[in-house]
C-alpha positions as a Markdown table, in Angstrom:
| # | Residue | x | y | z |
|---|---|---|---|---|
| 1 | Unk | -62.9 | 58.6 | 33.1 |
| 2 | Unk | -60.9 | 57.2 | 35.9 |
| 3 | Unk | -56.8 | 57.3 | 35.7 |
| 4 | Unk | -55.9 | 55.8 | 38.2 |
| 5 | Unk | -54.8 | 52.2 | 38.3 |
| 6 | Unk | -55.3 | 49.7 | 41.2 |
| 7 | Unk | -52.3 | 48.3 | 42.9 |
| 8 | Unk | -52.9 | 44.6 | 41.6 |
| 9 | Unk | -52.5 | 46.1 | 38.2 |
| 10 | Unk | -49.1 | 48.1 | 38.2 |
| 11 | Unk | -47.6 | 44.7 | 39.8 |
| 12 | Unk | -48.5 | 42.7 | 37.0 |
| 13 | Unk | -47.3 | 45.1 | 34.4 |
| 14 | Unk | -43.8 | 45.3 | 36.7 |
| 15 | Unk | -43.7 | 41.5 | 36.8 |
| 16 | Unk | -43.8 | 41.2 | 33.2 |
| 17 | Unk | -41.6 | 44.3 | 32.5 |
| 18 | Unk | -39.0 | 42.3 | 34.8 |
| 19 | Unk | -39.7 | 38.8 | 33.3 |
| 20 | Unk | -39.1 | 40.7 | 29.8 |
| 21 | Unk | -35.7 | 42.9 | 31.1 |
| 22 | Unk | -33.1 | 40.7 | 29.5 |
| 23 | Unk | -30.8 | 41.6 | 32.0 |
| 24 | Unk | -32.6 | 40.7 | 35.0 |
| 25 | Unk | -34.0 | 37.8 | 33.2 |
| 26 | Unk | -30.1 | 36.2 | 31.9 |
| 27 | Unk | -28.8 | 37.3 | 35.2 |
| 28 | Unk | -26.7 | 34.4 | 37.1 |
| 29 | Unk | -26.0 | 33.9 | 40.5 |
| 30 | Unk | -22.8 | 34.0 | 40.7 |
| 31 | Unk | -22.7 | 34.7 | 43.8 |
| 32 | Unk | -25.0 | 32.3 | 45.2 |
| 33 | Unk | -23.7 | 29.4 | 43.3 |
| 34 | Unk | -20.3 | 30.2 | 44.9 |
| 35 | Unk | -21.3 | 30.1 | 48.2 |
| 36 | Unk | -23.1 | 27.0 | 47.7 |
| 37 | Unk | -20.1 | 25.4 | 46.5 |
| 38 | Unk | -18.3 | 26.5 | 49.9 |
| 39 | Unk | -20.7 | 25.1 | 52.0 |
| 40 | Unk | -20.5 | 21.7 | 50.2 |
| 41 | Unk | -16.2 | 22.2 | 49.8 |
| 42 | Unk | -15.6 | 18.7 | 51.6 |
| 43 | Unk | -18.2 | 16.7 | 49.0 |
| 44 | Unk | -16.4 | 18.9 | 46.4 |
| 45 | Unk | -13.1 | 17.4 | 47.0 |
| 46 | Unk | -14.3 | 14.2 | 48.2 |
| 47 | Unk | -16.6 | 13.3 | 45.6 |
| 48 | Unk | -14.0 | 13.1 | 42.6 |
| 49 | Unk | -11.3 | 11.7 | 45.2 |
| 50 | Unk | -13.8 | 8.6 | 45.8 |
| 51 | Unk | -14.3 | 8.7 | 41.7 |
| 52 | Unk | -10.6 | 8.5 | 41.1 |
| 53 | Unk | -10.0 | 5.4 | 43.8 |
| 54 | Unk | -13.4 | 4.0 | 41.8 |
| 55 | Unk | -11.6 | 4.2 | 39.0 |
| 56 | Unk | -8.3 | 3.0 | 39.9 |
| 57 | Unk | -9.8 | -0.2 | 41.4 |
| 58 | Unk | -11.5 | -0.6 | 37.8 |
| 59 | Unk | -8.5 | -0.3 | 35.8 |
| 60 | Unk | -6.9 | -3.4 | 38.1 |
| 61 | Unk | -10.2 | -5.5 | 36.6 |
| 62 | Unk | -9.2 | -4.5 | 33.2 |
| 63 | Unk | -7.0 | -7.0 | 31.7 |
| 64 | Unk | -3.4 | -5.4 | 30.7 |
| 65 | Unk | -3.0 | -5.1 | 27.0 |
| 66 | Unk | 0.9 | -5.1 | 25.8 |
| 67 | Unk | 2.2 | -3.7 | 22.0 |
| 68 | Unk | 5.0 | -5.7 | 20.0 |
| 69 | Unk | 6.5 | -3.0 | 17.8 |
| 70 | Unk | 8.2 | -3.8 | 14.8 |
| 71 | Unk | 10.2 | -1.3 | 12.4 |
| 72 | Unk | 11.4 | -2.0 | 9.1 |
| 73 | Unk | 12.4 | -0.2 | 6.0 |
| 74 | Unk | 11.4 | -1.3 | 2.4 |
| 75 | Unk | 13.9 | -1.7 | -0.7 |
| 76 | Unk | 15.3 | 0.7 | -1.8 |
| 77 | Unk | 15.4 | 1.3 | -6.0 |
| 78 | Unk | 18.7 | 1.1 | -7.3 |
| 79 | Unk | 20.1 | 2.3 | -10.8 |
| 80 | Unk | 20.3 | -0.5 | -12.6 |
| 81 | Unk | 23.5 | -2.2 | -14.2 |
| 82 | Unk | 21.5 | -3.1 | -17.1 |
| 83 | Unk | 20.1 | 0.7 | -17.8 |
| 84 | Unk | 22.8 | 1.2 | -20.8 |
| 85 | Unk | 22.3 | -2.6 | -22.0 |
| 86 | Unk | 18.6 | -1.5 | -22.1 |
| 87 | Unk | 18.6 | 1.1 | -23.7 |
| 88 | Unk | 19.4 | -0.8 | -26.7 |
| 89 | Unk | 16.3 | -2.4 | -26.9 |
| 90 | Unk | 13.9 | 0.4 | -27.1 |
| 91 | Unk | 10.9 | -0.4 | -26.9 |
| 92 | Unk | 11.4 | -3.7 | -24.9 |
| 93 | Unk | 13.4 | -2.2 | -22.2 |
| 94 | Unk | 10.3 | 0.2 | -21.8 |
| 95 | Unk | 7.9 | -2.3 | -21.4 |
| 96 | Unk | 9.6 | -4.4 | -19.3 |
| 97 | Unk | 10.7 | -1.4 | -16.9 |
| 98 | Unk | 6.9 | -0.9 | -15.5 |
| 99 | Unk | 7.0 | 2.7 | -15.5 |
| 100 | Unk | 8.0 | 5.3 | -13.6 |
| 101 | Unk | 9.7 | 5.3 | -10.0 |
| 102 | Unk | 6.8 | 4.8 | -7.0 |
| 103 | Unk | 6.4 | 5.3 | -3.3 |
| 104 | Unk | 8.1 | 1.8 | -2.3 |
| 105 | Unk | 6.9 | 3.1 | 1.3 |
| 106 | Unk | 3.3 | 3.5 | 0.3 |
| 107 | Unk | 3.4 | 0.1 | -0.9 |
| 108 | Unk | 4.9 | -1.8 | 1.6 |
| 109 | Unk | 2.8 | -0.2 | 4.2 |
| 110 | Unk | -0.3 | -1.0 | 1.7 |
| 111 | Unk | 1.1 | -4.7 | 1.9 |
| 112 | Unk | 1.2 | -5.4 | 5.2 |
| 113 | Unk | -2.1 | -4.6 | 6.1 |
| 114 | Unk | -3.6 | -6.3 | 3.0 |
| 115 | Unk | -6.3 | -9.1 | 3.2 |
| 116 | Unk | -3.4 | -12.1 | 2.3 |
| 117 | Unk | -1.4 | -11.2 | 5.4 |
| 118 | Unk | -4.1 | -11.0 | 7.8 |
| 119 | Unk | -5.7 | -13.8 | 6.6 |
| 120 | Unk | -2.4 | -15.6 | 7.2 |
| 121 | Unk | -2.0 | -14.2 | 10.7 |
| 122 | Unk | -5.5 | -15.3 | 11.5 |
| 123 | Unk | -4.9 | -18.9 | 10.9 |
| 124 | Unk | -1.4 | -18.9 | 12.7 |
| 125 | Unk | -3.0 | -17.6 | 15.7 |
| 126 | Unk | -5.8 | -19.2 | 15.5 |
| 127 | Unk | -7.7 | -15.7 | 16.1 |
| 128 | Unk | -11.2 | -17.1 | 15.4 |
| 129 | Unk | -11.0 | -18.6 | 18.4 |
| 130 | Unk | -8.9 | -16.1 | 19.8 |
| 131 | Unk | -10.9 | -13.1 | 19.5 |
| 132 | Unk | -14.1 | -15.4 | 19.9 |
| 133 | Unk | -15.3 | -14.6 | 16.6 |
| 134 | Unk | -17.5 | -16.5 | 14.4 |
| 135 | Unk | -16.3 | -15.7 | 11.2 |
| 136 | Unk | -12.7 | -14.9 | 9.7 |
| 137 | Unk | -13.7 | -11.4 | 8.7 |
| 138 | Unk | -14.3 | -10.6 | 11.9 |
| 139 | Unk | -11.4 | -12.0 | 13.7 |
| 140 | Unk | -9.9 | -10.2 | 10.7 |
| 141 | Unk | -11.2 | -6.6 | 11.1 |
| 142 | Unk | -10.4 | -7.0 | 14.7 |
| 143 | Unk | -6.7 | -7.9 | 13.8 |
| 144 | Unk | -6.9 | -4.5 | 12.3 |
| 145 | Unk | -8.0 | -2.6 | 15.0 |
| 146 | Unk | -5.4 | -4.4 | 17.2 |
| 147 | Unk | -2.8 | -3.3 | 14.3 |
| 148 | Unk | -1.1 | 0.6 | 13.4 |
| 149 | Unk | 0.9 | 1.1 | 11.0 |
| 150 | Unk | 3.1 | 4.2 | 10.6 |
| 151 | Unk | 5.4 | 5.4 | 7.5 |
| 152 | Unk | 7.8 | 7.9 | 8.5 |
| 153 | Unk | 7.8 | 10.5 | 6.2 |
| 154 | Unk | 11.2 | 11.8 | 6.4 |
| 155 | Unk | 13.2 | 8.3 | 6.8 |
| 156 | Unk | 10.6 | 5.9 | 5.2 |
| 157 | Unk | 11.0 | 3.9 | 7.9 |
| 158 | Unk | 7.5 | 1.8 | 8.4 |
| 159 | Unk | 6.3 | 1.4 | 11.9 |
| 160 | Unk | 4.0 | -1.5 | 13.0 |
| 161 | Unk | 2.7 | -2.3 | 16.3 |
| 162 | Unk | 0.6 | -5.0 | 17.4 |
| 163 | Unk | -1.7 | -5.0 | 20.6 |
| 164 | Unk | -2.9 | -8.2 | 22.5 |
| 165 | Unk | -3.3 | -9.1 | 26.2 |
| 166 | Unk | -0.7 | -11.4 | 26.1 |
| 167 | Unk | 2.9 | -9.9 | 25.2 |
| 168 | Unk | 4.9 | -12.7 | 23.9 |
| 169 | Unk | 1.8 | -13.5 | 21.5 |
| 170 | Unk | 1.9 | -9.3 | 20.6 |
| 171 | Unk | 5.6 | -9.8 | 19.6 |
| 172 | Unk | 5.3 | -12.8 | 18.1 |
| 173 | Unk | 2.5 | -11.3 | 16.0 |
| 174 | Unk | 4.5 | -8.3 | 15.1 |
| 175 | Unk | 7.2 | -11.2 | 13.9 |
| 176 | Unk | 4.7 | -12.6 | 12.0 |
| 177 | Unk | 3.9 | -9.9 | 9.7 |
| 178 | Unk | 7.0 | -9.5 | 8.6 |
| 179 | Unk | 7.5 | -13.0 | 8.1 |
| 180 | Unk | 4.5 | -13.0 | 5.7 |
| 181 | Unk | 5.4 | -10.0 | 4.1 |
| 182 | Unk | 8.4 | -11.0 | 2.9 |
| 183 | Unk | 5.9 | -14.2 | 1.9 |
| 184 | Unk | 4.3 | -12.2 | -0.3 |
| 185 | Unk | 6.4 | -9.9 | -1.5 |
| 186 | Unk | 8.6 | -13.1 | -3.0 |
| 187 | Unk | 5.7 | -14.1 | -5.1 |
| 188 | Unk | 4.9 | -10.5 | -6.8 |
| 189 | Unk | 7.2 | -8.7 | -8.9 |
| 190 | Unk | 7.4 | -4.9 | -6.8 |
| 191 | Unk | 10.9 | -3.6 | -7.9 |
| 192 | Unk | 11.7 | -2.5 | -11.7 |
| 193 | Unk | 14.7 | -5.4 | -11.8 |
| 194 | Unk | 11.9 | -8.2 | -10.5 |
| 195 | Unk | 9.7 | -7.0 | -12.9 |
| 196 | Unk | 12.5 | -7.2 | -16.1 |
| 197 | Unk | 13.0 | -10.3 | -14.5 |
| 198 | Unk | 9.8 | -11.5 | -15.0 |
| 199 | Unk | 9.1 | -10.2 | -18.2 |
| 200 | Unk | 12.3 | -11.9 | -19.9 |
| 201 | Unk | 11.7 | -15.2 | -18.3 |
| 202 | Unk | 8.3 | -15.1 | -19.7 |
| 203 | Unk | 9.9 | -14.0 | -23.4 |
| 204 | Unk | 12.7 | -16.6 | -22.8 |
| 205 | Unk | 10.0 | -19.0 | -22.5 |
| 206 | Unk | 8.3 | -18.5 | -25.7 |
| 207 | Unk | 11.8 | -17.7 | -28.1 |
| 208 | Unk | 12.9 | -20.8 | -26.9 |
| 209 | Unk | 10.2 | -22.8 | -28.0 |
| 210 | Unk | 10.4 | -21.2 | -31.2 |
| 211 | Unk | 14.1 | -22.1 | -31.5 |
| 212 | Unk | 14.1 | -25.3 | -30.8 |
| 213 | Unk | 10.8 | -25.5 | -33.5 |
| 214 | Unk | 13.0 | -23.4 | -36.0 |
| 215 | Unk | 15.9 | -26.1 | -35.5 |
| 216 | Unk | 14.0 | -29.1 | -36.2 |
| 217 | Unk | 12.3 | -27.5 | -39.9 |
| 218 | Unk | 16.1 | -26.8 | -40.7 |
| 219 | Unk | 16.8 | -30.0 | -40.0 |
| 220 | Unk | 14.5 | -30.8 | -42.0 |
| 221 | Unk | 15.2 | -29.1 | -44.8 |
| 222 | Unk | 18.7 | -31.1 | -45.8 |
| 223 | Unk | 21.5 | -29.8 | -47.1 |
| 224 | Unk | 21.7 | -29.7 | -51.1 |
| 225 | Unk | 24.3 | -28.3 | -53.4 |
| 226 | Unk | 22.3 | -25.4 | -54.9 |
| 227 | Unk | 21.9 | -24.5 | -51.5 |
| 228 | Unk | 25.3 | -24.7 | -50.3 |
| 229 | Unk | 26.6 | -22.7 | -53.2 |
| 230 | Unk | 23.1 | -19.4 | -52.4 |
| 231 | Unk | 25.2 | -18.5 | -49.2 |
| 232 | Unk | 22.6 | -18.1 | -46.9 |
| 233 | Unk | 24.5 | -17.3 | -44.0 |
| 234 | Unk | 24.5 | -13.6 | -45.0 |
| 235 | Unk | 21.3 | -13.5 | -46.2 |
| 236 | Unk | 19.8 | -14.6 | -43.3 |
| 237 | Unk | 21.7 | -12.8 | -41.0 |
| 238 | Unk | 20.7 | -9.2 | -42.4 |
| 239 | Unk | 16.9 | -11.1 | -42.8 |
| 240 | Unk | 17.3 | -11.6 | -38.9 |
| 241 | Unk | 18.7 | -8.3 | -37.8 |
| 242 | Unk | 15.8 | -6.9 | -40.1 |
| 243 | Unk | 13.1 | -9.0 | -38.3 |
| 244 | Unk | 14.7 | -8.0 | -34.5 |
| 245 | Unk | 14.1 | -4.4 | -35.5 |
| 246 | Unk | 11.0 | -4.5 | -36.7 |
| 247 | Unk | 9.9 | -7.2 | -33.8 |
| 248 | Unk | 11.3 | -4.3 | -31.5 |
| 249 | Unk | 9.2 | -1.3 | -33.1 |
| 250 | Unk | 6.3 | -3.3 | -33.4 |
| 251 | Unk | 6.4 | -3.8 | -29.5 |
| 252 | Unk | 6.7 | -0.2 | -28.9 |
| 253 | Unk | 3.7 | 0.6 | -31.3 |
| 254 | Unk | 2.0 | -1.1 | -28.9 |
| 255 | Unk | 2.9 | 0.6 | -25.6 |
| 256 | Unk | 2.5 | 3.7 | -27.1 |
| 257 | Unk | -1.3 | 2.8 | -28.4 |
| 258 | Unk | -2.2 | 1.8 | -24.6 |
| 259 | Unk | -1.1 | 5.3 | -23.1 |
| 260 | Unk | -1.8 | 7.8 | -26.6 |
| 261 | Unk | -4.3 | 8.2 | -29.5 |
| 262 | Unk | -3.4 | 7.4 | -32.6 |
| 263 | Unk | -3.3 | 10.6 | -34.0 |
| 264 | Unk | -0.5 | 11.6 | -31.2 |
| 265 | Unk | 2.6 | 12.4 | -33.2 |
| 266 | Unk | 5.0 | 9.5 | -31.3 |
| 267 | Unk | 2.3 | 7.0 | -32.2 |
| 268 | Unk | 2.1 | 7.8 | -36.0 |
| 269 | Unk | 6.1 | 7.9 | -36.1 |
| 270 | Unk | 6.5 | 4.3 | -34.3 |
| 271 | Unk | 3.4 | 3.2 | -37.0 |
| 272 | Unk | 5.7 | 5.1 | -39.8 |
| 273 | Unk | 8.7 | 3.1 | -38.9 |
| 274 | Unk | 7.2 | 0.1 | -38.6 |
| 275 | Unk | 5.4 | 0.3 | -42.0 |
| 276 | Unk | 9.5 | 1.0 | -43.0 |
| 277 | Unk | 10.5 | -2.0 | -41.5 |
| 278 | Unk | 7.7 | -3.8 | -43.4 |
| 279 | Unk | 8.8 | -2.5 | -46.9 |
| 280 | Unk | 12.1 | -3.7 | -46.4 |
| 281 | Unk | 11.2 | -7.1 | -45.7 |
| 282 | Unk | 9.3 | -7.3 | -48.3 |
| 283 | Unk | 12.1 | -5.9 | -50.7 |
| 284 | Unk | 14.1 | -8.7 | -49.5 |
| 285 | Unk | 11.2 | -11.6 | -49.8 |
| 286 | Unk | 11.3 | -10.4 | -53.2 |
| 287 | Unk | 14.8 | -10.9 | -54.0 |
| 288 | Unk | 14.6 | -14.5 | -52.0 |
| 289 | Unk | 16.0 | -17.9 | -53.9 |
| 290 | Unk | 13.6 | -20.0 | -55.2 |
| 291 | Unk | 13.8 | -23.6 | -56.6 |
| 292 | Unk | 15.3 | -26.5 | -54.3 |
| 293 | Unk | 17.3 | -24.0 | -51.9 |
| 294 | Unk | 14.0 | -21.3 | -50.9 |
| 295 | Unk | 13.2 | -24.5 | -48.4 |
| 296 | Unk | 16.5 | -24.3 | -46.6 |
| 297 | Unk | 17.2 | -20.8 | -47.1 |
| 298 | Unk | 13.7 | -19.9 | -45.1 |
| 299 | Unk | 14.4 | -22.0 | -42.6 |
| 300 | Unk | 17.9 | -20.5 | -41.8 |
| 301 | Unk | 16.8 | -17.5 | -41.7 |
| 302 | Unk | 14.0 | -18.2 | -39.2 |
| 303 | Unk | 16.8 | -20.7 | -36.9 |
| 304 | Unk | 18.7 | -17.3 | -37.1 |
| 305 | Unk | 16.2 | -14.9 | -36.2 |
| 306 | Unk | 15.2 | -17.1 | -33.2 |
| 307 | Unk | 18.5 | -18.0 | -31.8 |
| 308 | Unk | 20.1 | -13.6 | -31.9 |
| 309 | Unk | 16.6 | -12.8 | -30.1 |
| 310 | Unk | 16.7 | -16.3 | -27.7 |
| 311 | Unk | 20.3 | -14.1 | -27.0 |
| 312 | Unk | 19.6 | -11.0 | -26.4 |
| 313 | Unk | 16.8 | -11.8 | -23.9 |
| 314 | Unk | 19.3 | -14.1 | -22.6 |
| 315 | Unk | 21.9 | -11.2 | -21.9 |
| 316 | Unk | 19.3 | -9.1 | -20.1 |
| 317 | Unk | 17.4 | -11.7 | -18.1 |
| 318 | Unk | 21.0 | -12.5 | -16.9 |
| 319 | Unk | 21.5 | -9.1 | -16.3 |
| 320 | Unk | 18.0 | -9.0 | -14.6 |
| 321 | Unk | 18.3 | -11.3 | -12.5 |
| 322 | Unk | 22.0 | -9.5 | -11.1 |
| 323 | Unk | 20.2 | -6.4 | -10.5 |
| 324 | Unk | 17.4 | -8.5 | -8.6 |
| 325 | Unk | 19.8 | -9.9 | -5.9 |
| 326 | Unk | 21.5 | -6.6 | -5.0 |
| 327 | Unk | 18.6 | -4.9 | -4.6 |
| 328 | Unk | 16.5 | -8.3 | -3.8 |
| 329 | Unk | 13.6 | -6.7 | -2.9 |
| 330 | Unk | 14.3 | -7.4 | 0.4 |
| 331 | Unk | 12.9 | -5.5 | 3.2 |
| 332 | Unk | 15.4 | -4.5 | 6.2 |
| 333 | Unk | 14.1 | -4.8 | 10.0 |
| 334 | Unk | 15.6 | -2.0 | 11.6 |
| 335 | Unk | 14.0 | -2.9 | 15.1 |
| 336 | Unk | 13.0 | -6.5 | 15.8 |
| 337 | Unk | 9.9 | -7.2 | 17.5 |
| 338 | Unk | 10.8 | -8.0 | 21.4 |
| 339 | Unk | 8.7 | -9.1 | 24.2 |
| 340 | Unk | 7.1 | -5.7 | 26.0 |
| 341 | Unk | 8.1 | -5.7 | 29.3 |
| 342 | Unk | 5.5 | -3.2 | 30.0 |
| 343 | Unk | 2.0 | -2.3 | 29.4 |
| 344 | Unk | 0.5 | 0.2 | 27.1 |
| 345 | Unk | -2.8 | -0.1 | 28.3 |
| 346 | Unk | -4.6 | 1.1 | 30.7 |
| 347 | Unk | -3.1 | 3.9 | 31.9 |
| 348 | Unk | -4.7 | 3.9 | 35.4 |
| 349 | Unk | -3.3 | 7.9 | 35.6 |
| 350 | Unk | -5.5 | 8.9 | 32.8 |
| 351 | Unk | -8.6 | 6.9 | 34.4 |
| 352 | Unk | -7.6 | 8.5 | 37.7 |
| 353 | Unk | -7.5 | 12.1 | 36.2 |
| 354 | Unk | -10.9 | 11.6 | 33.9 |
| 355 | Unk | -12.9 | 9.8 | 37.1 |
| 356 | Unk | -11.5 | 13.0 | 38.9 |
| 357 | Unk | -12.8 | 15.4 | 36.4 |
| 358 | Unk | -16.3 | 13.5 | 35.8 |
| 359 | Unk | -16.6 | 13.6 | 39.4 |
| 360 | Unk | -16.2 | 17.1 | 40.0 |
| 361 | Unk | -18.4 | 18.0 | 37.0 |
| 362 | Unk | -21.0 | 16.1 | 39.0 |
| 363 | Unk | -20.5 | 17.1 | 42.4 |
| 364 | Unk | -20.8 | 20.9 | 41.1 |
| 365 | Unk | -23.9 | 20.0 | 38.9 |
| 366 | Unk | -25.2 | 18.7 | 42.1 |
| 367 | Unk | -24.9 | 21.6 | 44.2 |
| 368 | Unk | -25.8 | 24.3 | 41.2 |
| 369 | Unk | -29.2 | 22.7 | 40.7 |
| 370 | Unk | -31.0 | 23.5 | 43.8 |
| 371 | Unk | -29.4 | 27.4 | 43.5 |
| 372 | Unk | -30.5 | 27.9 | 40.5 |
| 373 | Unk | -33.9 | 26.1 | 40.9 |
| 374 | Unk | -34.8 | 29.1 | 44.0 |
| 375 | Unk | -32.9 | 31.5 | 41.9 |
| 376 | Unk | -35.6 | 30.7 | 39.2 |
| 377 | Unk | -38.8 | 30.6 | 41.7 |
| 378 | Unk | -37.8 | 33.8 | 42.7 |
């Protein structure tokens, strides 16, 4: 056999031992690509120069967009002057609290980017045709990207800035949204003393029709001697302190059921008391008068029992309405909203730096390519 090998053959084998070497295969030219670079040093630093001057003479087409800024800080909740006058109401006062304290800054920043403002901002500014826009949701979603707003953490004060191209119109924008936040704000019921507010008025409401229906049967009634002689006055006051109480427990019954089961152990003592309540109402409709003076003696008692609740809701919607005007819900503007005197964008130094960079990148890319293309053939 023969054992030698013909010269065509060993070159083959050293080609593909080199083309499988990983180091001589992953080997860069370093070297090469430097020197290429050299060579072409003036279109290296010329290149991104004439980028940069590109781009600054593009960021003069660009029309100049200003920000109106706007900081304010929402309400704060107070302790209220009515908490000890509450208190005595149970399970009213609960109910007419609202909970728990909340994030007032969470809110208010919620608020003033909701769907009522912009909409209102939209027609003020007419940014259908402003933005060029077809329809108001997209004027209105690009009123939002035109918008920021910021809650600072640590003071709670809320930040807003509005962007526009022309920068009496951004600060007169950023005006607006407080102008229609306060708008909205006056027709919902956001702190605890609006919302006792609210809730008495709406009680106030109802006692009072009540009352005055409660007055009319009593006058009804008439006045005879049997009656006269049954003193119903304190009757019918224990009969009306009886029915406040249980009016009061049934009411908290009722909160309780919306937030526990009914085997929870404050539900099933509210339900004992009010079955209590119950049984000593009914003790007393046992022992009531009958004959000619039950008429009037029924009706007393209900006049009476509608005019101590028509004033204890009176006392605390007065009292609701005290605590509403100190605190007033009213949000404070820490910084009004003036004209910018300059722009925020575009920063021609940024678009000088990125053309600068994006040039370089291709200049290099430019001379690198033909290296490493004979680097390759080789």
């Amino acid at each position: 056999m023969n054992s030698t090998s013909s010269p065509a053959s060993s070159n083959l084998a050293a080609t593909q031992d080199a083309a499988h070497d990983p180091h001589v295969a992953d080997e860069f030219p370093v070297g090469a690509v430097f020197a290429a670079l050299w060579r072409r040093r003036l279109l290296m630093v010329g290149g991104p120069l004439l980028a940069s001057v590109v781009a600054l003479g593009i960021s003069y087409l660009i029309p100049p967009t200003f920000t109106g800024r706007v900081a304010f800080m929402p309400p704060q909740q107070q302790q209220s002057s009515a908490a000890s006058a509450l208190a005595s109401l149970g399970a009213l006062a609960g109910l007419a609290g609202g909970g728990g304290p909340r994030n007032t800054g969470d809110q208010y920043a919620a608020l003033v980017q909701s769907q009522t403002v912009a909409d209102r901002l939209v027609e003020r500014f007419d940014l259908i045709n402003k933005y060029d826009r077809k329809f108001k949701i997209d004027a209105r979603k690009q009123l939002a990207e035109n918008t920021r707003v910021t809650l600072g953490r640590k003071d709670g004060i809320i930040t807003l800035e509005v962007d526009d191209h022309d920068p009496k119109t951004a600060a007169d924008m950023a005006t607006a949204y407080i102008e229609e936040l306060r708008s909205l704000t006056a027709r919902l019921a956001l702190t605890e003393a609006q919302q006792r507010r609210v809730f008495f008025e709406k009680q106030l409401a109802q006692v009072k029709e009540k009352l005055i229906a409660a007055q009319q049967a009593l006058a009804a009634t008439g006045i005879s001697i049997s009656a006269l002689k049954a003193e119903p006055k304190a009757s019918a006051e224990g009969v009306a302190k009886l029915q406040a109480q249980l009016t009061t427990a049934e009411v908290k019954l009722q909160v309780l059921r919306r937030a526990m089961s009914d085997n929870a152990a404050e539900v099933m003592a509210a339900a004992a008391q009010v079955s209590a309540l119950r049984g000593e109402l009914d003790k007393l409709g046992q022992n009531e008068p009958t004959g000619s003076q039950a008429g009037y003696i029924t009706a007393y008692r209900e006049y009476k029992y509608q005019e101590v609740l028509f004033e204890q809701l009176s006392r605390q919607y007065e009292l609701a309405r005290i605590d509403e005007s100190r605190d007033g819900g009213q949000l404070q503007v820490v910084d009004q909203a003036e004209v910018p005197e300059r722009k925020t964008k575009p920063k021609r130094s940024y678009f000088m730096i990125a053309a600068f960079g994006l040039g370089f990148m291709a200049c290099a890319i430019w001379v690198m390519v033909p290296v490493l293309r004979t680097q390759r053939r080789r």
